[in-house]
N, C-alpha and C positions, 0 to 999 in steps of 0.2 A: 721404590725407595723405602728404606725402613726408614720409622720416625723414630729419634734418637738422638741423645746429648750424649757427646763424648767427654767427660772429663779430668781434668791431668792432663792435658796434652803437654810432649818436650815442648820445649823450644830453644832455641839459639839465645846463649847465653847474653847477657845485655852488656857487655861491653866490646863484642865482637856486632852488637847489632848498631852501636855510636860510631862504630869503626867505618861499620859499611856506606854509613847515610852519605855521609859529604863527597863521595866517589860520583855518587848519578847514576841511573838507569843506563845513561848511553855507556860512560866507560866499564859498566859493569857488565853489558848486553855485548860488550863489543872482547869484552878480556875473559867473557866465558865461549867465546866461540860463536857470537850472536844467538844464543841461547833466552829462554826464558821471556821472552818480551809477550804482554798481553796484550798487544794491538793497538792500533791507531784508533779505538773507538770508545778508550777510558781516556777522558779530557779531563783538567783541572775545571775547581771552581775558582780557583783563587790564583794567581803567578807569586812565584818565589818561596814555595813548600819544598821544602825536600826531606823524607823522613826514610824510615827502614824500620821495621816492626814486624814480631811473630804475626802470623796468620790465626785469627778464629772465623772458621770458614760458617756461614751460615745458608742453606741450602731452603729455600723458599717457592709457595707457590706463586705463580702468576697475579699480582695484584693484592698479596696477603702478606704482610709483613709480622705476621705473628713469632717467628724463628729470629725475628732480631730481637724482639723482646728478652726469649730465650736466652742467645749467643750473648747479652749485656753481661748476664750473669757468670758467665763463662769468662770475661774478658780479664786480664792484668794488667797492670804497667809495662810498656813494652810494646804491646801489641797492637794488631794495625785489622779491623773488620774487614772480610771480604764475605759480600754478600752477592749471589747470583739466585736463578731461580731456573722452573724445571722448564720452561722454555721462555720465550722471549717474551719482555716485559718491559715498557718504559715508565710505569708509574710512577711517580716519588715515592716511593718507598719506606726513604730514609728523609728527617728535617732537623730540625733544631732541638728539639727535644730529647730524642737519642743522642744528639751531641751533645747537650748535658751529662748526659748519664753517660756516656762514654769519657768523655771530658774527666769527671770526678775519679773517673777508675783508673785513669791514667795513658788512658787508648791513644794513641799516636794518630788515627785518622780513616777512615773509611775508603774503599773500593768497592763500587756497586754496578753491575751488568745491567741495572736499570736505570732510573732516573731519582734526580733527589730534590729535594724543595728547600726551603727559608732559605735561598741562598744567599741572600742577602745578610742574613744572621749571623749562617754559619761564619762567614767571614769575618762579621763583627767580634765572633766569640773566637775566632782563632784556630778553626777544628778545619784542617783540609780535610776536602771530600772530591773524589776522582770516581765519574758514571757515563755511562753513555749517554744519559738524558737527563734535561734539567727538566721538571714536569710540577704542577701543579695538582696531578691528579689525585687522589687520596684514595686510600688502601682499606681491605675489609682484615679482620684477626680471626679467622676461621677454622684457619687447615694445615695439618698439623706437615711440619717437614720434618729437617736435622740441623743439627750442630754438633761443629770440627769435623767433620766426616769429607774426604777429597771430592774436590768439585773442580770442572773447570771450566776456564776461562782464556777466551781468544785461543781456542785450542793448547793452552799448556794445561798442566794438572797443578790444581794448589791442593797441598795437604796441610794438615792443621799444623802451626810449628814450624813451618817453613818461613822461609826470611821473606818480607814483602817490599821490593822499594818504588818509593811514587816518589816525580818530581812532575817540572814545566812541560819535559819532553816525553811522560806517560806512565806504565806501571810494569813491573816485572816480578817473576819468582826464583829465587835462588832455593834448591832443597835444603833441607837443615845441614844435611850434613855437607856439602859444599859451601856452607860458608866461609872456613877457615880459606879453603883453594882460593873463593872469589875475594875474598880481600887482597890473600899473594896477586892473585893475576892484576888486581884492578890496581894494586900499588905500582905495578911491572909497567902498566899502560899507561898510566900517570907518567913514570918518569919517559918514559918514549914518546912522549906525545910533548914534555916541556923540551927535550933535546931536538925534537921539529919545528918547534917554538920558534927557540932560538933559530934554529938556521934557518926558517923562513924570515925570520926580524933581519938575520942580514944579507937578504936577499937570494939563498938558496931556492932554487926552485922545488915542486915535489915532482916533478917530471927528473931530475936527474937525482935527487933523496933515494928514489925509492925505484930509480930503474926500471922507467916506463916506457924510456926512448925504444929498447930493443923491440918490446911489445910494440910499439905506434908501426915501426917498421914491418914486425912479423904481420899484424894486421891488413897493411896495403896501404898506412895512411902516409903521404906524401905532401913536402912543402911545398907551394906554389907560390909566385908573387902574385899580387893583385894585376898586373898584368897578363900573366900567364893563365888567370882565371879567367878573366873578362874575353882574350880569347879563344878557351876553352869551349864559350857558351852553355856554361854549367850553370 
């Protein structure tokens, strides 16, 4: 790994990034082709955050949080921290403090492959924060990493600049330059999913919506009565 700050990073203009936030990770994960999703192991601290923010990627050792100190100075309004490290780490990392100084520059909120502490603050102060681990441990400022430089996470790739969105249901990446498509597609899936809305409010099922009977058949599966099971001895 070179150690290095990249700065100037693009990023996704900011009102194509207000656009994306109120869509959600699922319908945005689901209208890109189930693309982008960073795993079931970045959990809220808080219910009812939903953001969408460039990426400043901060790339860290095991237990050293000194590259976040860095990436603060890197950050704009807009943006959303992503911090991993070079292998697996649950320390806190990240606390209340950084969320100050994040807070003030205008950061939208943190995603951390590790773990983060005051969490009880941070919620006080208003700053989501999305980790694998909530930890207590505390961190040594030693050793030198990167920042903006691609990093990943739950096997996708973030690069710096790239759209981030965290809600209730986890965290994702959209590239920069796909955001324009991911708006079209996630506006496309919004209106199909209110038009399933409706026809399930009046009682449409999704077994005949979306033509699943043919499939239940091609499969083998067969109606029985409760009778004809009980005989069966299935």
């Amino acid at each position: 790994m070179r150690p290095v700050i990249v700065t100037d990073v693009p990023r996704p203009s900011p009102a194509d990034l207000d656009a994306l936030a109120p869509f959600g990770v699922a319908t945005v994960h689901e209208a890109l082709g189930r693309t982008g999703y960073l795993g079931p192991t970045l959990r809220p601290i808080q219910t009812g955050a939903r953001i969408a923010g460039a990426a400043v990627t901060a790339l860290c050792w095991p237990g050293d949080n000194l590259m976040i100190h860095a990436a603060i100075e890197q950050c704009t309004p807009g943006d959303v921290l992503v911090v991993t490290t070079t292998s697996s780490c649950t320390d806190g990392l990240f606390g209340e403090l950084f969320a100050t100084a994040l807070q003030y520059r205008g950061v939208r909120g943190v995603i951390t492959t590790t773990g983060v502490r005051d969490t009880a603050e941070l919620r006080e102060l208003g700053f989501p924060a999305w980790s694998a681990a909530v930890s207590a441990q505390g961190t040594v400022k030693a050793t030198a990493g990167a920042v903006n430089v691609p990093i990943t996470v739950g096997g996708q790739l973030v690069r710096p600049g790239d759209a981030v969105l965290a809600d209730d249901d986890g965290v994702m990446v959209v590239a920069r330059s796909s955001v324009p498509e991911a708006l079209k597609a996630a506006q496309a899936r919004v209106e199909k999913e209110e038009a399933a809305r409706a026809a399930f409010r009046s009682g449409e099922l999704g077994l005949d919506r979306y033509g699943m009977r043919p499939l239940l058949d091609k499969l083998g599966v067969q109606y029985v009565t409760a009778e004809e099971y009980a005989r069966s001895g299935q």
